[in-house]
MARDODO-217221 format. One line per field, with one value per residue (C-alpha): y, x, z; residue number from 1; residue in one letter. Coordinates in Angstrom, 3 decimals, decimal comma, always signed. Layout:
MARDODO-217221
py: (Y_...)
px: (X_...)
pz: (Z_...)
num: (NUM_...)
residu: (A_...)
//
This chain:
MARDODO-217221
py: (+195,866_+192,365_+192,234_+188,834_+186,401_+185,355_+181,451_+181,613_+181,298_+183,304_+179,982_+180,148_+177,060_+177,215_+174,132_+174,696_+174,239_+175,631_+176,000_+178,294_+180,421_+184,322_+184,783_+188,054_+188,332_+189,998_+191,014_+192,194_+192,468_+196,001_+195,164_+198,354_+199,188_+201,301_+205,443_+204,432_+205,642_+203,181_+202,348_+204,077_+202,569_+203,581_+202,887_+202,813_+202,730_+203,648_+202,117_+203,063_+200,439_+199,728_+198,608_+196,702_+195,800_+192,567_+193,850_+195,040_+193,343_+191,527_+192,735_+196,484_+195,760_+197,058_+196,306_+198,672_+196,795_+197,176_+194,053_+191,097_+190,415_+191,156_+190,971_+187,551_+188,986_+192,245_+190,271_+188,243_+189,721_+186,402_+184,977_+186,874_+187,673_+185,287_+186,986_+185,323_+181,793_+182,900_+184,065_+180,555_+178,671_+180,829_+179,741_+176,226_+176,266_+175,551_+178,475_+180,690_+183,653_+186,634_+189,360_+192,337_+194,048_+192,626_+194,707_+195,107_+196,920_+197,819_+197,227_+199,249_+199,439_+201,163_+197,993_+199,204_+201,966_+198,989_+196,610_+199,477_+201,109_+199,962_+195,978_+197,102_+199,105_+196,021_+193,758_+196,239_+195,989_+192,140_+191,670_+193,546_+192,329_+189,585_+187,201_+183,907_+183,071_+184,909_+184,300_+186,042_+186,168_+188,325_+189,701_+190,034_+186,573_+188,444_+191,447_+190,689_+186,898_+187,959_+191,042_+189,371_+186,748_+188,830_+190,653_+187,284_+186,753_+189,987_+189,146_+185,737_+187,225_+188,895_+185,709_+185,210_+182,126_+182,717_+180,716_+182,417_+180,999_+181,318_+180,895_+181,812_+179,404_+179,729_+183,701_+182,682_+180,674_+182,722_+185,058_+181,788_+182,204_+180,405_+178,562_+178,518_+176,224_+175,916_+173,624_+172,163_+174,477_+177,972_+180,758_+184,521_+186,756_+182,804_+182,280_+180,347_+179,640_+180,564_+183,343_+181,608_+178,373_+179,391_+174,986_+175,199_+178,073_+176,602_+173,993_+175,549_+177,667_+174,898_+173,329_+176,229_+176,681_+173,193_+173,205_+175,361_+172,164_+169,999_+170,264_+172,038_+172,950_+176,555_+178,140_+176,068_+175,976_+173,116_+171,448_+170,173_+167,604_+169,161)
px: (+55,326_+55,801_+53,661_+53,168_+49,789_+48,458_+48,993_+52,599_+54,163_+57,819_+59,693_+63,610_+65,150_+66,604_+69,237_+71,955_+72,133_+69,481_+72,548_+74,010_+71,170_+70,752_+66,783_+64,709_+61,284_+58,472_+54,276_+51,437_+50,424_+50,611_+54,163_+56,006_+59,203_+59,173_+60,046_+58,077_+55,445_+51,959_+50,118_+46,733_+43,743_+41,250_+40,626_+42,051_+44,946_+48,505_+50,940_+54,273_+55,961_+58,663_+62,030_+62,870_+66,287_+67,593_+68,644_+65,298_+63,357_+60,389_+59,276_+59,069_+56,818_+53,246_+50,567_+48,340_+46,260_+41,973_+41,249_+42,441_+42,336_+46,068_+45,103_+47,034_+49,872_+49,686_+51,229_+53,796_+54,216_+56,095_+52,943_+52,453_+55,974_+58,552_+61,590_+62,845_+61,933_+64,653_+66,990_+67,018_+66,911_+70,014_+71,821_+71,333_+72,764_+69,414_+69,755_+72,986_+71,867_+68,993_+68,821_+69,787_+66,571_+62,916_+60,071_+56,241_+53,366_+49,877_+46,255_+45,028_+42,981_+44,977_+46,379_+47,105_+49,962_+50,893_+51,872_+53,850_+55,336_+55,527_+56,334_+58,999_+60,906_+60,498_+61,927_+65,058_+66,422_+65,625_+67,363_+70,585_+70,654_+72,536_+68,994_+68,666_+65,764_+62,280_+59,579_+56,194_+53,423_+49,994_+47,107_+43,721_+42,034_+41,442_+43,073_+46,323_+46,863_+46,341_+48,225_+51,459_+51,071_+52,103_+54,687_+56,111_+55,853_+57,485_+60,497_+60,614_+61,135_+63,868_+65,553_+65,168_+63,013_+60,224_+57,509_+54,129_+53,326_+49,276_+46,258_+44,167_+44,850_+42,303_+43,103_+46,932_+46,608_+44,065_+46,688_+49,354_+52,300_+55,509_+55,637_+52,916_+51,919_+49,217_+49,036_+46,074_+44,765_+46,507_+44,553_+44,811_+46,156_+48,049_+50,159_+52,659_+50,727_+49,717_+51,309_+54,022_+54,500_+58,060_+58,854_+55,754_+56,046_+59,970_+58,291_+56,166_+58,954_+61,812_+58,747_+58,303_+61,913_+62,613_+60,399_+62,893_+64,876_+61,895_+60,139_+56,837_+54,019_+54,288_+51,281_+49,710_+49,286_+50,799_+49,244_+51,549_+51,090_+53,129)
pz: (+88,052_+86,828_+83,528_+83,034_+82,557_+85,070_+83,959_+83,801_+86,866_+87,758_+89,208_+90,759_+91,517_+94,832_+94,308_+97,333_+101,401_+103,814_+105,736_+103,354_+102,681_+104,158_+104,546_+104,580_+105,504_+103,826_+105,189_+104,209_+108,452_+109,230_+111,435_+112,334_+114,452_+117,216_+116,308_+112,887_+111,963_+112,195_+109,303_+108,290_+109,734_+108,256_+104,315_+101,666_+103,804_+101,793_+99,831_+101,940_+103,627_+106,681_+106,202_+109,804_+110,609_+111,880_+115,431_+116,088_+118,878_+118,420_+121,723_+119,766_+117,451_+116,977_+113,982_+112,973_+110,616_+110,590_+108,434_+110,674_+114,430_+115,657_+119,221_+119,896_+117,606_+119,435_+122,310_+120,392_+116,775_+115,617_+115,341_+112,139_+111,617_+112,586_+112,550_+116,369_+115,094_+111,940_+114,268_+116,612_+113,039_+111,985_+114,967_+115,191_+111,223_+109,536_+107,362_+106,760_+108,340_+108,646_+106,442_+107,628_+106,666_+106,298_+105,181_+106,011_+104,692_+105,892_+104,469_+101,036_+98,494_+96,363_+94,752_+91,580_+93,319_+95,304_+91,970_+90,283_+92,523_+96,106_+94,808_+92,853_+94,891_+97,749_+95,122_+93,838_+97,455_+98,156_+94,569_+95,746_+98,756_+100,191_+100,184_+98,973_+100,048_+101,363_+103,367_+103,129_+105,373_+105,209_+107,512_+106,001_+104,708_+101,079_+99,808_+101,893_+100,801_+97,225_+97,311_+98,632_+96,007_+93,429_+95,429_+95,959_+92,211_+91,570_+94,056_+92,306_+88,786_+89,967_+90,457_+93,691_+95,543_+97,449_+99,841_+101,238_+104,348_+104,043_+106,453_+103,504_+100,785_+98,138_+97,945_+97,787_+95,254_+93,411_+92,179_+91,656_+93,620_+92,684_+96,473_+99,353_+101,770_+104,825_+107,816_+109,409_+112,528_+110,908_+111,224_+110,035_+113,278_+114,183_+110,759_+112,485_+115,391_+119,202_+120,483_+122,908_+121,316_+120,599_+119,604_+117,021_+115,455_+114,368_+113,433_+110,764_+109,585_+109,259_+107,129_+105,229_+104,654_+103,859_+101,081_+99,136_+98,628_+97,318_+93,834_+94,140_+91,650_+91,153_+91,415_+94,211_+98,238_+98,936_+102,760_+104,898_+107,986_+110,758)
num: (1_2_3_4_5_6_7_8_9_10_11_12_13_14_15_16_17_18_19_20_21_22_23_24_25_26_27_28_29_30_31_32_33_34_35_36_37_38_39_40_41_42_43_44_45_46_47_48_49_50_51_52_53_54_55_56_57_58_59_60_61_62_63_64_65_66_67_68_69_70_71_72_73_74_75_76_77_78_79_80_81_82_83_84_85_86_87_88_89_90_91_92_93_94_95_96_97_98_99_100_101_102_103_104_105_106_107_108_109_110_111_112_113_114_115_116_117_118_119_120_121_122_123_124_125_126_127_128_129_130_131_132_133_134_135_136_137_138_139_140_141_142_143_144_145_146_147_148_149_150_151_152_153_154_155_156_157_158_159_160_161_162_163_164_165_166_167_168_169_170_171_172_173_174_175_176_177_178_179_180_181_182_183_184_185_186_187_188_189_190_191_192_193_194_195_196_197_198_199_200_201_202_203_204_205_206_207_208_209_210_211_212_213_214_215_216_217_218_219_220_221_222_223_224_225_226)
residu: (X_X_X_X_X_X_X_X_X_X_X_X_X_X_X_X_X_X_X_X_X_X_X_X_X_X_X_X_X_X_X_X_X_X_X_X_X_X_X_X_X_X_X_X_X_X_X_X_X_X_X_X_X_X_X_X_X_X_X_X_X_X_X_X_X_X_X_X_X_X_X_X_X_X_X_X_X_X_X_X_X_X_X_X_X_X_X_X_X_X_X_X_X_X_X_X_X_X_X_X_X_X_X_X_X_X_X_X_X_X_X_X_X_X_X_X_X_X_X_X_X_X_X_X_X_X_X_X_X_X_X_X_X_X_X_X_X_X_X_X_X_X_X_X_X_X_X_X_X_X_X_X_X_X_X_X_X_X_X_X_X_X_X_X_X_X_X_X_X_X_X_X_X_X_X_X_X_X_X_X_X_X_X_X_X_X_X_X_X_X_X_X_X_X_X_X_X_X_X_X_X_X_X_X_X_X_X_X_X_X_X_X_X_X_X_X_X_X_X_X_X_X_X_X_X_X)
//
């Protein structure tokens, strides 16, 4: 587990294309692939998570997850996870490419497991990975947005750039995360938006992703105007 105070902030400079840039994507939303197993729901939950590969389809996704109201995501899971708006973004040359593996993990209560071991091992395979950048999204309005907070701080030590996308921001940035931002209207169970609104929700993520290019003041949630 990253072992540093809480004031200091891990920071990587991300200082090349978007275009060039090979993006994973990381939750805290309970998002599992079909033949996996579901998350606990009851508490304390666990501290496994899912490794989900880029060919799976969005349209085989379930969330087990008790602390949040998935029911909108339950019907489109980019809402929470928006691995289809990476894949049109990819495409149209925004970013380089997708990852070929994102990960996801449930609700718990067993944060200190979580920190030293289950962060960790989520960081050793984004570091040797092919990644340059991550996004990172959560469920719950507490213990999720601070909880992936310091995984993304623990990715970021590694070297490796890193942007919450939060509809919680005074937990996000109660643990300090290097990046975050918020929009006006997001919601927890609608981080990127409606379920459907396919031209929005690439909206908020080219935003997110763009702010990899842009100073930012580590340690904040920055708001933008979409």
């Amino acid at each position: 587990m990253l072992n540093i105070a809480r004031r200091c902030v891990p920071y990587t400079p991300f200082e090349k294309d978007l275009a060039t840039a090979t993006v994973t994507l990381v939750s805290a939303t309970g998002v599992y692939g079909a033949g996996q197993e579901a998350f606990p729901i009851v508490d304390p939950g666990d501290v496994t998570y899912r490794i989900l590969e880029a060919g799976t389809e969005s349209s085989s996704l379930r969330i087990a997850h008790h602390h949040y109201d998935h029911s909108e995501a339950d019907a489109d899971p980019n809402i929470v996870f928006p691995i289809d708006t990476l894949r049109e973004l990819a495409a149209e040359g925004v970013i380089g490419a997708v990852n070929d593996k994102h990960y996801s993990y449930g609700f718990t209560t067993r944060l200190k497991e979580l920190y030293e071991t289950t962060f960790p091992e989520i960081a050793d395979k984004v570091e040797r990975s092919k990644t340059k950048l991550v996004l990172l999204t959560a469920g719950c309005p507490e213990t999720c947005h601070r909880s992936i907070g310091n995984l993304a701080r623990e990715i970021e030590a590694r070297g490796v750039p890193t942007l919450i996308i939060s509809a919680s921001p005074a937990a996000t940035e109660s643990v300090r995360p290097p990046r975050a931002m918020t929009f006006e209207g997001s919601e927890i169970g609608r981080i990127v938006g409606r379920a459907g609104d396919r031209a929005f929700h690439k909206k908020v993520v080219r935003a997110a992703l763009e702010m990899f290019t842009h100073d930012m003041p580590p340690g904040r949630v920055v708001v933008k105007q979409l």
